[in-house]
C-alpha positions as CSV (number, residue, x, y, z in Angstrom):
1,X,0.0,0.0,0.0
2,X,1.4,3.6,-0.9
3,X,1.5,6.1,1.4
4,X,-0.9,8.8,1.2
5,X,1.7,11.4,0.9
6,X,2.9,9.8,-2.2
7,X,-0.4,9.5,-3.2
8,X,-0.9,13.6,-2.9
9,X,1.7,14.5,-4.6
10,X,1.2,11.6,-7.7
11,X,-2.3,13.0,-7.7
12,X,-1.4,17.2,-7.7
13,X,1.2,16.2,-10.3
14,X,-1.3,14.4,-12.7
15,X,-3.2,17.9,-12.1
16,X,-0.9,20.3,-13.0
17,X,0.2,18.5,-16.1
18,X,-3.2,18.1,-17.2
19,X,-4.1,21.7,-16.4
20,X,-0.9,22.8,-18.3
21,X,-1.5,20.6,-21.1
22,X,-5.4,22.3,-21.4
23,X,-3.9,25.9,-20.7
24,X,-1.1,25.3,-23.8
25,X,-4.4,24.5,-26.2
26,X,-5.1,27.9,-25.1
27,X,-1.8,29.8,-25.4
28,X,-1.1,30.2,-22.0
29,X,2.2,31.6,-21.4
30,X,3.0,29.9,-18.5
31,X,1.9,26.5,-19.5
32,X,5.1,25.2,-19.8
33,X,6.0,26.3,-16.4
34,X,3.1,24.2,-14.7
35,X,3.8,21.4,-16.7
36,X,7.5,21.5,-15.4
37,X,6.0,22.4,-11.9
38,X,4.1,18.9,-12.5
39,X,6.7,16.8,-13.6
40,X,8.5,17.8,-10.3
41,X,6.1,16.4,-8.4
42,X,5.7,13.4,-10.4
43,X,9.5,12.6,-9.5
44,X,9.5,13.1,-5.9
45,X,6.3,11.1,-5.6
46,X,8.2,8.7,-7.6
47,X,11.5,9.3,-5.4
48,X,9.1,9.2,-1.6
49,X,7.8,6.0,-3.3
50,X,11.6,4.2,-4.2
51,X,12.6,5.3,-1.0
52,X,10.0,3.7,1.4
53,X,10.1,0.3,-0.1
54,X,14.2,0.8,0.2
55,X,13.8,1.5,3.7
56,X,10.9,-1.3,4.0
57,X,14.0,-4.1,3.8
């Protein structure tokens, strides 16, 4: 079972790629910033999650 932190921050990550993805149909100038913002969040969900199952051993 994940941890629910990991969890928030997989989920919020999912979000802001999928708002930034929707805001660069529109030409949003700072689309590519939440995307980035995103994909930062993706990888330390992704780095919380390597890490607990490392320490889990």
């Amino acid at each position: 079972m994940m941890p629910n932190k990991v969890i928030s921050f997989f989920t919020f990550g999912l979000f802001l790629i999928l708002a930034g993805a929707i805001s660069a149909l529109f030409n949003w100038s700072q689309a590519n910033l939440v995307m980035a913002i995103g994909l930062v969040f993706e990888l330390l969900a992704a780095l919380l999650f390597a890490w607990k199952k490392i320490n889990n051993k």
